[in-house]
C-alpha positions as CSV (number, residue, x, y, z in Angstrom):
1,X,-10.4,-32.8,-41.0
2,X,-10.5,-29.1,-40.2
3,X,-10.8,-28.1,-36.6
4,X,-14.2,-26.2,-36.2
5,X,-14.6,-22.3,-35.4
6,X,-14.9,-22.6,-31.6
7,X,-11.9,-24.9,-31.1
8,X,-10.1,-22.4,-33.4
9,X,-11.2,-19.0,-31.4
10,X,-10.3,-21.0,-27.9
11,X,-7.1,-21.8,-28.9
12,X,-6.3,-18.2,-30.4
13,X,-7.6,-17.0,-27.0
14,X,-5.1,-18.9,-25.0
15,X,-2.3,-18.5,-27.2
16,X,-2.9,-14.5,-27.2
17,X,-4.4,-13.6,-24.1
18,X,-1.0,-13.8,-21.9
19,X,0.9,-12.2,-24.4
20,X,-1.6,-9.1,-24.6
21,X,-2.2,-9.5,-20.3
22,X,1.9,-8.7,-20.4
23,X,1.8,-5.6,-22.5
24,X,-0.5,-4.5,-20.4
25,X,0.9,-5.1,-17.3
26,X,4.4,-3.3,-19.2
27,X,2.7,-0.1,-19.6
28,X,2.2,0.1,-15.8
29,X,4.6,3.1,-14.4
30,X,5.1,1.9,-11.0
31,X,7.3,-0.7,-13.0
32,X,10.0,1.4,-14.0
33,X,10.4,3.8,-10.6
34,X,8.8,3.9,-7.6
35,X,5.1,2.8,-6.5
36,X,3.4,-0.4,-6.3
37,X,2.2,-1.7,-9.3
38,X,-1.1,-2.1,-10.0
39,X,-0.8,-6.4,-10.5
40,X,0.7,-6.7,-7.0
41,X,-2.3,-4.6,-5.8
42,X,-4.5,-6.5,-7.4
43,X,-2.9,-9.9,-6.5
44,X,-3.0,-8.8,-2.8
45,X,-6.5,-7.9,-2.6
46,X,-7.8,-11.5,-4.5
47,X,-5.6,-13.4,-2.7
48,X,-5.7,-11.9,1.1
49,X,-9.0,-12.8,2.1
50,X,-8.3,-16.5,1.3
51,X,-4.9,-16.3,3.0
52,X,-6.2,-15.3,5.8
53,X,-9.2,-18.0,6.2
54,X,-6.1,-20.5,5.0
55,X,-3.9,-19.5,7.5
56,X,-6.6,-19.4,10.3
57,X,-8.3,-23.1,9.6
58,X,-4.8,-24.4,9.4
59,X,-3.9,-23.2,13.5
60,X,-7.8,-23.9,14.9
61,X,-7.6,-27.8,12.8
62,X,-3.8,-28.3,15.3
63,X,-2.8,-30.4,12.9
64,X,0.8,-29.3,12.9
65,X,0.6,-30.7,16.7
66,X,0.0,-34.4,15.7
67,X,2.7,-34.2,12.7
68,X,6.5,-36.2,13.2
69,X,9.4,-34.2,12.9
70,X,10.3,-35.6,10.2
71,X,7.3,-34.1,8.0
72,X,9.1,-31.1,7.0
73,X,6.9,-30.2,4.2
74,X,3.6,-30.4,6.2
75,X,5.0,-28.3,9.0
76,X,7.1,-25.7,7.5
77,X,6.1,-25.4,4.0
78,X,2.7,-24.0,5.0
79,X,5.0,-21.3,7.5
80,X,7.3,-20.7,4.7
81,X,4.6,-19.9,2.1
82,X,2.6,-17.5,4.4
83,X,6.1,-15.2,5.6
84,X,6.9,-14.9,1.3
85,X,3.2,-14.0,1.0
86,X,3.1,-11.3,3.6
């Protein structure tokens, strides 16, 4: 049985699309001397806003207060992830 049109274009799509997504991001200058590239700009800007509303329901909810010690991943994994965001 042959696999039908769509199936074949979604698949192409997802095998090409990072490939092509990478030789675009290649051409970017910034990449080879100084400047920011555009992807980190553009990472920043999507993923700021929810960072930020993250960062300040995770304090208001306390819940690092009511954690044991011994929960290392619920209290400093969220610290961790935030200081290598900023």
């Amino acid at each position: 049985m042959l696999p039908d049109t769509r199936s074949c274009l979604l698949a192409g799509w997802f095998l090409l699309a990072p490939g092509a997504i990478i030789l675009w991001q290649l051409r970017d200058p910034a990449l080879a001397g100084p400047g920011i590239p555009q992807c980190a700009t553009w990472w920043h800007a999507c993923l700021a806003p929810r960072q930020a509303v993250w960062a300040t329901e995770r304090v208001d909810s306390d819940r690092a207060m009511t954690m044991a010690t011994e929960n290392i991943s619920g209290t400093e994994w969220p610290l961790f992830g935030t200081v290598f965001y900023l």
